[in-house]
C-alpha positions in Angstrom: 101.2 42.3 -0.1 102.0 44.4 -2.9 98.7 45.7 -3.5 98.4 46.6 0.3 101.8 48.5 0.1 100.6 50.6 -3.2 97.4 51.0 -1.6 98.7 52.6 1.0 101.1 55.2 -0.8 97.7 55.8 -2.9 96.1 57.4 0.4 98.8 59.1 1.7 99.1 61.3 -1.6 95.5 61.7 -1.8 95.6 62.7 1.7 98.3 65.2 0.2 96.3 66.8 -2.5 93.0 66.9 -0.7 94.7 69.4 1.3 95.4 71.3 -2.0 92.1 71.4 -2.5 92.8 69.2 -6.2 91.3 65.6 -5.3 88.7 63.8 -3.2 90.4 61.3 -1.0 90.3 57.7 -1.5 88.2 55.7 1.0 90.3 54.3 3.8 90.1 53.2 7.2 88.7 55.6 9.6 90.8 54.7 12.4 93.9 54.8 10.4 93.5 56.2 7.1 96.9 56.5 6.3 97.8 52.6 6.9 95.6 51.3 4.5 95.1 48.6 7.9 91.4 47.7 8.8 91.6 48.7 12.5 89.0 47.0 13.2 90.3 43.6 12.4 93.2 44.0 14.4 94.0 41.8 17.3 96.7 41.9 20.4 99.4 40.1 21.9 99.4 39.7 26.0 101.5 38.2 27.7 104.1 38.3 31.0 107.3 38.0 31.3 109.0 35.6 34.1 112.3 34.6 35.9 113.4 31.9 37.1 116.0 31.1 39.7 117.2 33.8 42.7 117.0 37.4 41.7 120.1 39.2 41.5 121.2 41.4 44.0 121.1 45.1 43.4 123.6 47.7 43.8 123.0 51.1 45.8 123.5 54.2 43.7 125.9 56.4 45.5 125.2 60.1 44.6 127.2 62.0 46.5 129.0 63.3 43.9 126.2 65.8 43.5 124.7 66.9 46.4 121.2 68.0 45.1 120.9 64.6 43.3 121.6 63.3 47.0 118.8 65.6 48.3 116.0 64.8 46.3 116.0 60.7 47.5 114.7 60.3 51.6 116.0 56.6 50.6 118.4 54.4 49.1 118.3 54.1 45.1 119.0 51.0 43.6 120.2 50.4 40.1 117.2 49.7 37.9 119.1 46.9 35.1 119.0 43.3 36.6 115.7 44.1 39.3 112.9 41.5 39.3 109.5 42.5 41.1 108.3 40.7 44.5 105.8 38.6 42.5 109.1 37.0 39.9 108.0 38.7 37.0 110.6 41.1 35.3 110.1 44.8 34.7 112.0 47.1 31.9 110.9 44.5 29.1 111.2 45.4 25.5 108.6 43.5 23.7 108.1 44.3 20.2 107.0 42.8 16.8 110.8 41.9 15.5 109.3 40.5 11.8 106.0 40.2 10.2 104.8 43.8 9.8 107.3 44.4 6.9 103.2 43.9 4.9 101.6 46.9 6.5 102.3 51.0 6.8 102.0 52.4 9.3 101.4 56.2 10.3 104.3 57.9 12.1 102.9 59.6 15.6 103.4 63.0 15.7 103.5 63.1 19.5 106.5 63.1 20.9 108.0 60.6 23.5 109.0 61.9 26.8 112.1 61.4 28.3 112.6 62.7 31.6 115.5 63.6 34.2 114.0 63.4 37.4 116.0 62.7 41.0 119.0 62.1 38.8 117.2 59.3 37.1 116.1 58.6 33.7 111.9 58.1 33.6 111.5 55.5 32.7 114.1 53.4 31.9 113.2 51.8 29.4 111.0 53.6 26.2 109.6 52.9 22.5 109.8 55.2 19.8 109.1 54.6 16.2 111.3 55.8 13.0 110.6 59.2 12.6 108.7 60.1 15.4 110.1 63.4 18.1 111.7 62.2 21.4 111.4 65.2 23.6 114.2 64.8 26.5 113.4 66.9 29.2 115.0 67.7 32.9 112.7 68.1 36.3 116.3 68.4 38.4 118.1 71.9 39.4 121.1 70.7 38.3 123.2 69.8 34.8 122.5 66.7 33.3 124.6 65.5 30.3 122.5 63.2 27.6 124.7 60.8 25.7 122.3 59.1 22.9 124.6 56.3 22.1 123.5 54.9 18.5 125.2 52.6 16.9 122.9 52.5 13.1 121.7 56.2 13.9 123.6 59.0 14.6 125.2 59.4 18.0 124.5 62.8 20.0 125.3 64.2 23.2 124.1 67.2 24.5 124.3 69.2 28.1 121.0 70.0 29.5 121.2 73.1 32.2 117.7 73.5 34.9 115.4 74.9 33.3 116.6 74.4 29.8 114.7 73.6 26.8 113.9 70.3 25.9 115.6 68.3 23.2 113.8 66.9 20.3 115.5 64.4 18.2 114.1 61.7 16.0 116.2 58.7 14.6 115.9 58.0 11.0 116.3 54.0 11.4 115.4 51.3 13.6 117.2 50.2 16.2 117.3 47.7 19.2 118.5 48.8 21.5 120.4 52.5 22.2 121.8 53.0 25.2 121.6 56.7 26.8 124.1 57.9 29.8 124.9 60.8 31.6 128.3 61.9 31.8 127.3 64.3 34.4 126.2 61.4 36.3 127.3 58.2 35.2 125.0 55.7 37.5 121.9 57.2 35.6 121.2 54.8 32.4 118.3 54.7 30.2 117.3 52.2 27.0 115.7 53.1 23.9 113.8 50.5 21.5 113.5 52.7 17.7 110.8 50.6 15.6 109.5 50.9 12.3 106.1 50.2 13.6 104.1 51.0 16.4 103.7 47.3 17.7 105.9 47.3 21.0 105.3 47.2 25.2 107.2 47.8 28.2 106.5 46.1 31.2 106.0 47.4 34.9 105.6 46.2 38.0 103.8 43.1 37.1 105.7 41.6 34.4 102.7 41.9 31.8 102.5 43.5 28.1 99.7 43.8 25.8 101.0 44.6 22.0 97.4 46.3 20.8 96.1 47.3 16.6 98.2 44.0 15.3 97.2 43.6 11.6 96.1 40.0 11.2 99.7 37.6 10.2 102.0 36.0 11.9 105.1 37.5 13.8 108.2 37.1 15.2 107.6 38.7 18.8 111.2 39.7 20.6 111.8 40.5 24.4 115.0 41.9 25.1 116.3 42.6 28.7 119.3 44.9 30.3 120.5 41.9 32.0 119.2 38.9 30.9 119.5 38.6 27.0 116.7 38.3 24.9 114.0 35.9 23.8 111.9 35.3 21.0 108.9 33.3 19.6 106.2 33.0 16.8 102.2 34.0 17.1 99.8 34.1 14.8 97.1 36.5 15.5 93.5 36.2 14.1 90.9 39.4 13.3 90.2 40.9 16.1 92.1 37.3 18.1 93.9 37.7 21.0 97.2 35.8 21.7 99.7 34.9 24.2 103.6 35.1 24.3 104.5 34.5 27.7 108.4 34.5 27.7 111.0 33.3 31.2 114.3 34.3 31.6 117.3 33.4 34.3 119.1 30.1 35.3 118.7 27.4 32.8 116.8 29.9 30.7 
């Protein structure tokens, strides 16, 4: 483990001085060369994520307070937290890699996650963003929006967003599961965000599936965390180039 950690500090400074024009860098790996992680002995974790027992029934969102929120939905808008899809798999899944990556680095994405404020909804609701990486808040909606980031380990921020505004770029300095973000414009619009040290994390849609993808060989403790429904957690061990399952059921009983 050691070795793998100094290793990787050894390319990011020759990465640093080849730019200066001083040192050849050191060999490394060409899909990540920063990581020091073979990319292509890395494996994935798939899986789905189920309920059991009757779904919860959702509330309408009333947005009458502001008529051009109103205006932009021909139809009813119900709250996103507690909604399970027609096939009784569960959407707005965090899955992530809780432990077991501590081993490897792993290069910080320079592209920024997108955060959007469309219809007077937060898209999507639920988003990843590793330590040190931009989120870039933006607003498609002709009217104010208020975003209240509401860390608890990172700093807390709230900012009014006018149409047509710049975006916001912010990055968090620690990781944290999960932060909470609100409107206090518009207090039915609610958004989740899941700030990792590492890359390795999913969200799941409409069909309850995840696939984790560029895990280092180990073993891992995998966590799903819901709005609603708690969280869950298991252990796989993943192979070079192996592909594993955590399948993971919440609701009654659960």
């Amino acid at each position: 483990m050691k070795r793998d950690r100094i290793s990787g500090w050894v390319i990011g400074l020759g990465s640093i001085l080849l730019v200066g024009g001083a040192l050849t860098a050191p060999a490394a790996a060409p899909a990540a060369p920063q990581s020091g992680i073979d990319q292509a002995s890395t494996g994935q974790v798939t899986g789905k994520v189920f309920f059991k027992g009757e779904a919860p029934k959702l509330a309408t969102i009333m947005m009458d307070q502001d008529p051009v929120c109103a205006s932009e939905h021909g139809a009813p808008v119900r709250v996103e937290d507690g909604a399970v899809n027609s096939d009784g798999t569960l959407p707005n899944v965090f899955v992530y890699v809780k432990s077991g990556a501590e081993k490897d680095t792993f290069p910080t994405p320079a592209q920024p996650v997108v955060l959007d404020q469309r219809g007077c909804v937060y898209v999507p609701h639920v988003l990843g963003v590793m330590v040190g990486q931009p989120l870039k808040v933006i607003s498609s909606d002709p009217t104010t929006h208020n975003v209240h980031v509401m860390s608890k380990v990172n700093r807390d921020w709230n900012q009014s967003q006018t149409p047509g505004a710049a975006p916001l770029i912010r990055k968090f300095s620690k990781a944290e599961i999960m932060i909470p973000v609100k409107c206090n414009q518009h207090p039915w619009m609610t958004a989740y965000i899941g700030v990792t040290s590492n890359p390795l994390y999913a969200v799941t849609g409409t069909d309850g599936a995840f696939t984790i993808k560029g895990v280092p060989p180990g073993t891992y403790t995998i966590g799903a965390w819901t709005a609603t429904f708690g969280t869950r957690e298991q252990t796989v061990t993943v192979s070079a180039r192996g592909s594993e399952t955590a399948d993971f059921t919440f609701g009654a009983g659960q």
